[in-house]
DOFI-694414 format. One record per atom (N, C-alpha, C, O): x, y, z; atom name. Coordinates in steps of 0.1 Angstrom, whole numbers, plus 5000, padded with zeros to 4 digits. Layout:
<nodes>
u, v, w, atom
X, Y, Z, CA
...
</nodes>
This chain:
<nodes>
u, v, w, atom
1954, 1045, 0681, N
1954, 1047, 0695, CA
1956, 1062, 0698, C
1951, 1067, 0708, O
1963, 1072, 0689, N
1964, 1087, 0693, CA
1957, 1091, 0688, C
1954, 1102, 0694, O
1949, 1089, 0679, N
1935, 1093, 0672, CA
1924, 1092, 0686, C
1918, 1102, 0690, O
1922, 1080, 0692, N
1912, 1080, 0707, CA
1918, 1087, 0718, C
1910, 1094, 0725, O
1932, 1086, 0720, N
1935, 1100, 0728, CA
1931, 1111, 0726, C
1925, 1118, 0734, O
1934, 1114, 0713, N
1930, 1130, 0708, CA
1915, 1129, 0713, C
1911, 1134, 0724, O
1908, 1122, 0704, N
1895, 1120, 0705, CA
1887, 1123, 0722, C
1881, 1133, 0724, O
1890, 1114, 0732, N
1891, 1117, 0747, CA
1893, 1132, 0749, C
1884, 1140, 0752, O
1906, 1137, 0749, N
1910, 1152, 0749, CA
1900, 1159, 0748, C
1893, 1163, 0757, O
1899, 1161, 0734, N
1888, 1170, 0729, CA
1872, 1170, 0736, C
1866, 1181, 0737, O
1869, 1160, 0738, N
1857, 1153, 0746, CA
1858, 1159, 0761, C
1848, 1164, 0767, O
1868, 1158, 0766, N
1871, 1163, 0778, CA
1873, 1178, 0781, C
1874, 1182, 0792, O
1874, 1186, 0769, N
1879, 1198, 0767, CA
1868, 1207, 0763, C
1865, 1219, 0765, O
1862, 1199, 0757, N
1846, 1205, 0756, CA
1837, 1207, 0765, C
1830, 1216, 0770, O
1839, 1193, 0769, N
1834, 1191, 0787, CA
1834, 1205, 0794, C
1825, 1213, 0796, O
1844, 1206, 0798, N
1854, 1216, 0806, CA
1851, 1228, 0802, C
1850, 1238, 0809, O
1850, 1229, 0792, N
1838, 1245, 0784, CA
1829, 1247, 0786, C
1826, 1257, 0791, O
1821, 1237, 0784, N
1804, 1235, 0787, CA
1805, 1243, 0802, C
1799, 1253, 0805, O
1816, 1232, 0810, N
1810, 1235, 0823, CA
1817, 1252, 0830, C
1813, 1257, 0841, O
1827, 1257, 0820, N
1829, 1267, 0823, CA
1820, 1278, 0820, C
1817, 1287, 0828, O
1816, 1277, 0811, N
1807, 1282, 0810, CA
1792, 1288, 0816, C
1786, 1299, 0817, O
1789, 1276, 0819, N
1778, 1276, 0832, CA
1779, 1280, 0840, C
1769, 1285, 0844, O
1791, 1282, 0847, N
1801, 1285, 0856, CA
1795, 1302, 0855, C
1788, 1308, 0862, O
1800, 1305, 0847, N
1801, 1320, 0850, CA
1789, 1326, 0840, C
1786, 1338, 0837, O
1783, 1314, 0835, N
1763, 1324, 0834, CA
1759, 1323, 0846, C
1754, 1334, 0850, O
1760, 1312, 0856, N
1760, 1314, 0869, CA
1758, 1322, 0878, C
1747, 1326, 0884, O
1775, 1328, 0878, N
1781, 1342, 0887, CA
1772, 1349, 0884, C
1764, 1352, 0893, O
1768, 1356, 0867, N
1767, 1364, 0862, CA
1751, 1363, 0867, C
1749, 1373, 0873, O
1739, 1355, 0866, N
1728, 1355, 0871, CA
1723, 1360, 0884, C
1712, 1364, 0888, O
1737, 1358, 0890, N
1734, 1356, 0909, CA
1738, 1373, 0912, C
1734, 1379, 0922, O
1748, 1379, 0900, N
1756, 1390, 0903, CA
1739, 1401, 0901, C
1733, 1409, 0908, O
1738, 1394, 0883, N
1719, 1402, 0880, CA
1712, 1405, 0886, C
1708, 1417, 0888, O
1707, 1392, 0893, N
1698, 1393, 0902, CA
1700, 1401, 0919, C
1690, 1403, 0927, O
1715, 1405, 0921, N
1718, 1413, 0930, CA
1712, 1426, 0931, C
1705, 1432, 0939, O
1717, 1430, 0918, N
1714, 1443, 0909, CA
1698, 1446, 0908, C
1692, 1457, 0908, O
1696, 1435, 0909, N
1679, 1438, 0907, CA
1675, 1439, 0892, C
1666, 1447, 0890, O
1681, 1433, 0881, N
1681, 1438, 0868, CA
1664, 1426, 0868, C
1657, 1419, 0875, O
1664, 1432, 0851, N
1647, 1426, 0850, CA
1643, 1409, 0853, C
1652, 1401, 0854, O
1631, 1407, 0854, N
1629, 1395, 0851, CA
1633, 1387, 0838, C
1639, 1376, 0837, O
1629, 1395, 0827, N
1626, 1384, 0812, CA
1648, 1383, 0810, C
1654, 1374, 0804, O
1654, 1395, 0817, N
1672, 1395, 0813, CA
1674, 1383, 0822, C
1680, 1375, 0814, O
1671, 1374, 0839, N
1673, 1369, 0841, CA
1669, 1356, 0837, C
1676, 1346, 0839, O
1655, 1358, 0831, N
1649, 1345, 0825, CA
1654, 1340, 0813, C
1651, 1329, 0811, O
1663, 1348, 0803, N
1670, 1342, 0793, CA
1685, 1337, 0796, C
1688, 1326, 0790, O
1694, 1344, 0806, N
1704, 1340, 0813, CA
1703, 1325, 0822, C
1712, 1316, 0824, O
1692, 1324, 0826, N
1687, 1307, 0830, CA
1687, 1300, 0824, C
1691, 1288, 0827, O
1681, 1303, 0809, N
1680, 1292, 0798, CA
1693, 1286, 0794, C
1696, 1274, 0793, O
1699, 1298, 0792, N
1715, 1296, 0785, CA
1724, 1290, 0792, C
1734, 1285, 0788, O
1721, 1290, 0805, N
1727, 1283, 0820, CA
1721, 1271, 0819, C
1730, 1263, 0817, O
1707, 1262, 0817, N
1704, 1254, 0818, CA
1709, 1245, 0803, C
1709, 1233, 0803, O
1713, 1254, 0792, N
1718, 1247, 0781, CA
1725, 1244, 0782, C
1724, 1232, 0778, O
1742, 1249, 0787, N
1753, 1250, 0792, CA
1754, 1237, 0800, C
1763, 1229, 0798, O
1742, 1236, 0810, N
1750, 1225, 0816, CA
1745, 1215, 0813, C
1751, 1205, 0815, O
1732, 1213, 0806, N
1727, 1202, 0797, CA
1738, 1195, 0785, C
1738, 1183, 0783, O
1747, 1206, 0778, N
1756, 1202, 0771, CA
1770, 1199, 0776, C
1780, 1197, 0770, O
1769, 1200, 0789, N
1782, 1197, 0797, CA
1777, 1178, 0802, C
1785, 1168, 0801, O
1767, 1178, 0806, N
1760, 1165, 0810, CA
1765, 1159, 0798, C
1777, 1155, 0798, O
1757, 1158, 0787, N
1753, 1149, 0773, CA
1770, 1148, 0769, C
1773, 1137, 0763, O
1781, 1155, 0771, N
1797, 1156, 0765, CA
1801, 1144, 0771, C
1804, 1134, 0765, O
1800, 1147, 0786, N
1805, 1135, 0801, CA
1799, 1125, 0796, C
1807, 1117, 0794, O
1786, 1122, 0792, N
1780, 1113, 0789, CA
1783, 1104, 0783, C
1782, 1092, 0787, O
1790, 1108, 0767, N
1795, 1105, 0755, CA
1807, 1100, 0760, C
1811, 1089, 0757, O
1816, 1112, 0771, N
1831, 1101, 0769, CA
1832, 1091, 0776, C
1840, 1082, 0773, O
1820, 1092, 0792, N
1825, 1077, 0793, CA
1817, 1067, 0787, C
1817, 1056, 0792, O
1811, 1068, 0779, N
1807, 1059, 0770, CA
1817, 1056, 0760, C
1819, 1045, 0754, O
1822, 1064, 0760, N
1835, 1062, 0747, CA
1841, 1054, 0753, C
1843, 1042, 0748, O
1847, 1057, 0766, N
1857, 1052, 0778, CA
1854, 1041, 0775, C
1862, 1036, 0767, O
1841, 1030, 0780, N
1838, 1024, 0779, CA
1836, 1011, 0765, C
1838, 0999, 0767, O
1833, 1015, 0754, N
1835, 1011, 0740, CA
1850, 1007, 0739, C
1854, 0996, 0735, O
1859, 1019, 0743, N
1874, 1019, 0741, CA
1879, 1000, 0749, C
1886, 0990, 0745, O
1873, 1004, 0761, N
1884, 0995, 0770, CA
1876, 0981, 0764, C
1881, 0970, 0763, O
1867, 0982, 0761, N
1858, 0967, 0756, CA
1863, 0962, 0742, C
1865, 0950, 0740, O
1864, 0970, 0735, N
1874, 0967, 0721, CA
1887, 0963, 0722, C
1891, 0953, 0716, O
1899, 0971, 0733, N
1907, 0969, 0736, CA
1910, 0953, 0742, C
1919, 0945, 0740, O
1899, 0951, 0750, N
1899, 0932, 0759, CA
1897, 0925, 0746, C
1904, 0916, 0743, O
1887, 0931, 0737, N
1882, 0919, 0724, CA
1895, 0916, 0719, C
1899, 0905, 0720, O
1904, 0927, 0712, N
1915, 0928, 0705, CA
1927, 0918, 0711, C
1934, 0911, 0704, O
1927, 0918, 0724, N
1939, 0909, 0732, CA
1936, 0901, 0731, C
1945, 0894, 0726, O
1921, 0895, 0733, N
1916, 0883, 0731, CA
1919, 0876, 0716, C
1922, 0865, 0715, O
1918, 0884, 0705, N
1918, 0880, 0696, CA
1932, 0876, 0693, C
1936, 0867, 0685, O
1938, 0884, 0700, N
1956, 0882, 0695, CA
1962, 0869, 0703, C
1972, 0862, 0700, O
1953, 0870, 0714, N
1963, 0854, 0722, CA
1955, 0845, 0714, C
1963, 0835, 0713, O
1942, 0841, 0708, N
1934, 0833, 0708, CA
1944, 0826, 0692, C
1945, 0814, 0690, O
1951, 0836, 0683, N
1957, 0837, 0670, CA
1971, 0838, 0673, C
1978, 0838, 0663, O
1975, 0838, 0683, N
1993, 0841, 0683, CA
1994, 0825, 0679, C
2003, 0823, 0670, O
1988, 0812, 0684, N
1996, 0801, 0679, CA
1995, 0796, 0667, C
2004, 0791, 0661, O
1982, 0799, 0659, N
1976, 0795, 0646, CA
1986, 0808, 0637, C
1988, 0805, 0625, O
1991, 0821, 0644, N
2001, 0827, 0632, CA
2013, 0823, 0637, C
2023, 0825, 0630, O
2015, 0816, 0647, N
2030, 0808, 0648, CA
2033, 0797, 0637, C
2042, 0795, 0629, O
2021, 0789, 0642, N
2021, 0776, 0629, CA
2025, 0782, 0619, C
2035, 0778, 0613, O
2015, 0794, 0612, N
2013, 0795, 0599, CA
2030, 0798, 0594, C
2035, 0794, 0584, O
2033, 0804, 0601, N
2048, 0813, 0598, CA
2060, 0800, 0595, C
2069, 0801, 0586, O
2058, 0788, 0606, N
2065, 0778, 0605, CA
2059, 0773, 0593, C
2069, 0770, 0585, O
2051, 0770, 0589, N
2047, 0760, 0577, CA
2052, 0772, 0563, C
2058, 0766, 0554, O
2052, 0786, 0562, N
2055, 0794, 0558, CA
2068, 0792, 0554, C
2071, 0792, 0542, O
2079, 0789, 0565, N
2091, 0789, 0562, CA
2097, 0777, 0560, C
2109, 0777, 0557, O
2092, 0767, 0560, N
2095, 0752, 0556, CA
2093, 0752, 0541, C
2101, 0748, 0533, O
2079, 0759, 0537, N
2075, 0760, 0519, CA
2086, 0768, 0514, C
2089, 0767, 0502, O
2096, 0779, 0524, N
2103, 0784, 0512, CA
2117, 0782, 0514, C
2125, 0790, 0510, O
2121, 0767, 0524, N
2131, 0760, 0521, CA
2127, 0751, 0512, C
2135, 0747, 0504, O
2116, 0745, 0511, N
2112, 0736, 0502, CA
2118, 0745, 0489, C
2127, 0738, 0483, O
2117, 0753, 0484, N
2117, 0765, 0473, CA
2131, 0764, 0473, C
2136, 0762, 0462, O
2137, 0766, 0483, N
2155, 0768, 0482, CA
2154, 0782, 0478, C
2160, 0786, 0468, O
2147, 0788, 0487, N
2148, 0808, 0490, CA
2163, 0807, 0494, C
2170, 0797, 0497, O
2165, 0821, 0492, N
2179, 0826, 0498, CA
2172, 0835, 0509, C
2162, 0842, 0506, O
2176, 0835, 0519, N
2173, 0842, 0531, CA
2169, 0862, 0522, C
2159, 0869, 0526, O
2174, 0865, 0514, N
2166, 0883, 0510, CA
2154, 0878, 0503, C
2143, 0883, 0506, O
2154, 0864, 0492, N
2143, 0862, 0485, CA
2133, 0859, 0495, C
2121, 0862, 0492, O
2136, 0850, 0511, N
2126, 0847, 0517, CA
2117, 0858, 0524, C
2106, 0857, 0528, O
2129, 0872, 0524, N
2119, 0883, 0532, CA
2115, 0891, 0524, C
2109, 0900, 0531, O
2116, 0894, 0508, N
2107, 0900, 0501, CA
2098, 0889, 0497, C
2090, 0894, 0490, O
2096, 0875, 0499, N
2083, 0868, 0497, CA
2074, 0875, 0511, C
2063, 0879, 0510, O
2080, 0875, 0519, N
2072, 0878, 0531, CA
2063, 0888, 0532, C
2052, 0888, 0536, O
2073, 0902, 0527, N
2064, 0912, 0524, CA
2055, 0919, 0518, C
2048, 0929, 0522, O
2057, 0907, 0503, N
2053, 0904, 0493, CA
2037, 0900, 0497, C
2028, 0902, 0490, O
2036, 0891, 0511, N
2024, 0886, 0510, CA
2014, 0893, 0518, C
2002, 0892, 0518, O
2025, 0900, 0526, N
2017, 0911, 0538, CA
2014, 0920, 0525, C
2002, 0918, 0524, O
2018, 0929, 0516, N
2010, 0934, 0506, CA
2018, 0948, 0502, C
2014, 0958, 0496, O
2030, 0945, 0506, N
2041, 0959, 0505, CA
2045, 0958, 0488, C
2045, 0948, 0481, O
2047, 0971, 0485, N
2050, 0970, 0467, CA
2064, 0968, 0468, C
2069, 0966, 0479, O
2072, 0968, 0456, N
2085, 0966, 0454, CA
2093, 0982, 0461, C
2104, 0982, 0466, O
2086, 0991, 0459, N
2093, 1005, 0460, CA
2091, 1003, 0477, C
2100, 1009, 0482, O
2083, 0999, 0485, N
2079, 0998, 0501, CA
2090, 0986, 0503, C
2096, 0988, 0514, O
2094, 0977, 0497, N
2104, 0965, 0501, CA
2115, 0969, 0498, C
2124, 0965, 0506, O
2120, 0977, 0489, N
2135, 0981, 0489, CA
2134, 0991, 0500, C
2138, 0987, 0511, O
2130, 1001, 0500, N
2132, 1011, 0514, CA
2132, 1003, 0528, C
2141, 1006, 0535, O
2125, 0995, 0531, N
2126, 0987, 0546, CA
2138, 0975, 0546, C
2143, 0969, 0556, O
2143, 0974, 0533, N
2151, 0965, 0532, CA
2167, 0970, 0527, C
2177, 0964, 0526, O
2165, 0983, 0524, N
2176, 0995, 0523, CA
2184, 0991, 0513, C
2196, 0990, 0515, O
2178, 0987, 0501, N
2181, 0980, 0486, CA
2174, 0988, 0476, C
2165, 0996, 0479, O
2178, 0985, 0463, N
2174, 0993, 0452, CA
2157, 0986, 0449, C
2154, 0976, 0456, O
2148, 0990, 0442, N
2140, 0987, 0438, CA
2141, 0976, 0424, C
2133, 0967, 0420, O
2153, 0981, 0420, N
2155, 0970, 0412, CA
2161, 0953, 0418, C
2160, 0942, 0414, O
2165, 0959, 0428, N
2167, 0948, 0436, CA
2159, 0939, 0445, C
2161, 0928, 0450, O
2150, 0948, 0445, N
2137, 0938, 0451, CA
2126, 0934, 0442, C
2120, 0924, 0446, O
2122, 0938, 0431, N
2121, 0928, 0418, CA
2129, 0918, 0412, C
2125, 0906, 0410, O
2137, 0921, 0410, N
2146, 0905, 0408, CA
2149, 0900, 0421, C
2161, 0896, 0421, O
2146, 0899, 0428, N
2142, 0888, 0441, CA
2132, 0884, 0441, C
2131, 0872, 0444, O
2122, 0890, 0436, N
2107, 0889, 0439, CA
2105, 0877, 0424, C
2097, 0868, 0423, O
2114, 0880, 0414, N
2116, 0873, 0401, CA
2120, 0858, 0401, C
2116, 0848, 0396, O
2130, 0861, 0409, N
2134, 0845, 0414, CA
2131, 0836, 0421, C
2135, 0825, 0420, O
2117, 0846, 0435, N
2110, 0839, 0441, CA
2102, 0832, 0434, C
2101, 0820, 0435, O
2094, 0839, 0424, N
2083, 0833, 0410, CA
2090, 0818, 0405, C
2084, 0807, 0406, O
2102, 0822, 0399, N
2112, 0811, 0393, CA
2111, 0800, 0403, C
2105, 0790, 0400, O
2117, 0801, 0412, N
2118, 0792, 0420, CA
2107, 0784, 0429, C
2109, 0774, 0435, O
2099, 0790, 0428, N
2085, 0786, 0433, CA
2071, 0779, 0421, C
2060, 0773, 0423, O
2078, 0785, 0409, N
2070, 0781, 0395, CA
2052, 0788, 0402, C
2041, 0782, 0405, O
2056, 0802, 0403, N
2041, 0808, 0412, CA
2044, 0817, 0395, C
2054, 0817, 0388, O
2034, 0822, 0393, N
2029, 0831, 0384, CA
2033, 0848, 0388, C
2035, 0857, 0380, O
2033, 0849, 0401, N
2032, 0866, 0407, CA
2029, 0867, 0420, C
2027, 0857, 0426, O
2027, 0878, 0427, N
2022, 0881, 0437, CA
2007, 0874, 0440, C
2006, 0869, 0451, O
1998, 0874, 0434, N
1982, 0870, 0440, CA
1986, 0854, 0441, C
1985, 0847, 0451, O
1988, 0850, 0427, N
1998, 0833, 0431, CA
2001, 0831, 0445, C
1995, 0825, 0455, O
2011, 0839, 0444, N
2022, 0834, 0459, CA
2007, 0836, 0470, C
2004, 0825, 0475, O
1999, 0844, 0472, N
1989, 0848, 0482, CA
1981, 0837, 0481, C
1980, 0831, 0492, O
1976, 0831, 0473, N
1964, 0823, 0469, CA
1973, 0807, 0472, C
1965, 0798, 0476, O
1987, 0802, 0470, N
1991, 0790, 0477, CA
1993, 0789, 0492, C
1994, 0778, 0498, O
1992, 0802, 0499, N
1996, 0801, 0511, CA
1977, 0802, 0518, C
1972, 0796, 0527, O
1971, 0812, 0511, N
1957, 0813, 0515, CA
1948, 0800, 0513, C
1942, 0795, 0523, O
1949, 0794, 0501, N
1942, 0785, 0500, CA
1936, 0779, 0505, C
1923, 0780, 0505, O
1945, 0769, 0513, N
1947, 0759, 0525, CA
1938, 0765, 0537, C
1931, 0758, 0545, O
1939, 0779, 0537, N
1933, 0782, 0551, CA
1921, 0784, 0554, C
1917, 0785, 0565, O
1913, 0784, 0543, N
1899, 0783, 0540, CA
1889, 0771, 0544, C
1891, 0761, 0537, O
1882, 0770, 0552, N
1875, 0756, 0559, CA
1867, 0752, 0541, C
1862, 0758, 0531, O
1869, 0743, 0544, N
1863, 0734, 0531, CA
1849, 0733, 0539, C
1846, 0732, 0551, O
1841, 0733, 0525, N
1827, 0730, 0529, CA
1822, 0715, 0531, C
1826, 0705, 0525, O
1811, 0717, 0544, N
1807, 0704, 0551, CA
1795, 0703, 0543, C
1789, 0712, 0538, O
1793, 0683, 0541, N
1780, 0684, 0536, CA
1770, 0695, 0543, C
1769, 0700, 0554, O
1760, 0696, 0531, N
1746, 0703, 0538, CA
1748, 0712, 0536, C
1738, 0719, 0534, O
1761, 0720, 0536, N
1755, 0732, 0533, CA
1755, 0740, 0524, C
1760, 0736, 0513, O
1751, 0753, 0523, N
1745, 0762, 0515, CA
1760, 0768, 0504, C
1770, 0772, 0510, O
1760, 0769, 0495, N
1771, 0770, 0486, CA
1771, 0782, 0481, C
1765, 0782, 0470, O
1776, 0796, 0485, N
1778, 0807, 0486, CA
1785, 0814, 0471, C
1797, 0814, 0467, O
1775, 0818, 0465, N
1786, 0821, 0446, CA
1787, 0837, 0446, C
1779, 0845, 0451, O
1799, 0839, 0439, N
1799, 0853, 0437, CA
1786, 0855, 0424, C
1780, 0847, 0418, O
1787, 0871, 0426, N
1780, 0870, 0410, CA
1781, 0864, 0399, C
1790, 0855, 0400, O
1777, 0865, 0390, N
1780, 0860, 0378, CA
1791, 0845, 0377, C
1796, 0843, 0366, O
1795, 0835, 0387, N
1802, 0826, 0387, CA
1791, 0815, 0384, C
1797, 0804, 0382, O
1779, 0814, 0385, N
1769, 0802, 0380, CA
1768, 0803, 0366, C
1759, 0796, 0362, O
1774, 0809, 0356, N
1778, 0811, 0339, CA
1790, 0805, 0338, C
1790, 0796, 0329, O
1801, 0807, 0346, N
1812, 0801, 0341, CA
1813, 0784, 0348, C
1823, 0777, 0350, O
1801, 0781, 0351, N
1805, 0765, 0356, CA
1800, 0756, 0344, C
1791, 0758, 0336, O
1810, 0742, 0345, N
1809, 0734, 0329, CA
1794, 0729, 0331, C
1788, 0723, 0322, O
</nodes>
């Protein structure tokens, strides 16, 4: 979001150059031409005036187009978030029923959590204002107590499930090289 501010700024600030610019090849044409200075000095001072504001046009052009892209991604994005706030509510409740099923202790349940969002052990003790050794052996007991293998384990019981199983008919999608390893 400060990155498209900036972005805007800058766009608008160029703008604002372009057109200053113009601005005073302008003055400066009208001042020439008072003077009576030559034709071909006046006829290059036109051009540079007509580029000036040609690149002041095409700038305006670009940002409210930007403008535009911005606020349409922005509606997509809300949309996407109201459309998923109840499907990540569920998920969080079925989430936390699996790790009473587990018999977590409320630290092991929020380094599983972090664990799955994709934070390392050294990212989970600092947010959790614990040693790093301390959030491995949480993360150790989660394993134990869950009989999961590791981190992609823990990711892969909770992901599994969320994957639409294939309907008859259709088309069966293989990674590379996975038509070798089938019996």
């Amino acid at each position: 979001m400060a990155d498209d501010v900036q972005d805007h700024r800058s766009m608008r600030a160029a703008s604002a150059l372009f057109v200053a610019i113009a601005l005073l090849i302008g003055w400066d044409l009208i001042a020439d031409y008072r003077e009576g200075a030559q034709w071909g000095h006046i006829a290059v001072e036109l051009i540079v005036l007509l580029v000036a504001a040609t690149g002041a046009v095409l700038l305006w052009g670009q940002f409210r187009q930007t403008r535009l892209d911005l606020a349409v991604a922005r509606v997509d994005a809300e949309q996407w978030r109201n459309e998923s706030r109840t499907l990540l509510r569920g998920l969080g409740v079925a989430i936390d029923k699996q790790f009473s099923a587990w018999k977590l202790t409320k630290a092991e349940s929020e380094v599983a959590l972090f664990l799955l969002k994709g934070f390392s052990h050294k990212e989970i003790a600092s947010m959790r204002h614990t040693s790093e050794r301390t959030a491995r052996e949480q993360a150790r007991a989660l394993y134990r107590k869950s009989g999961l293998s590791g981190r992609s384990s823990l990711s892969a019981f909770f992901l599994e499930d969320l994957l639409l199983p294939q309907c008859e008919g259709e088309d069966i999608v293989e990674a590379p090289g996975q038509q070798e390893n089938r019996p």
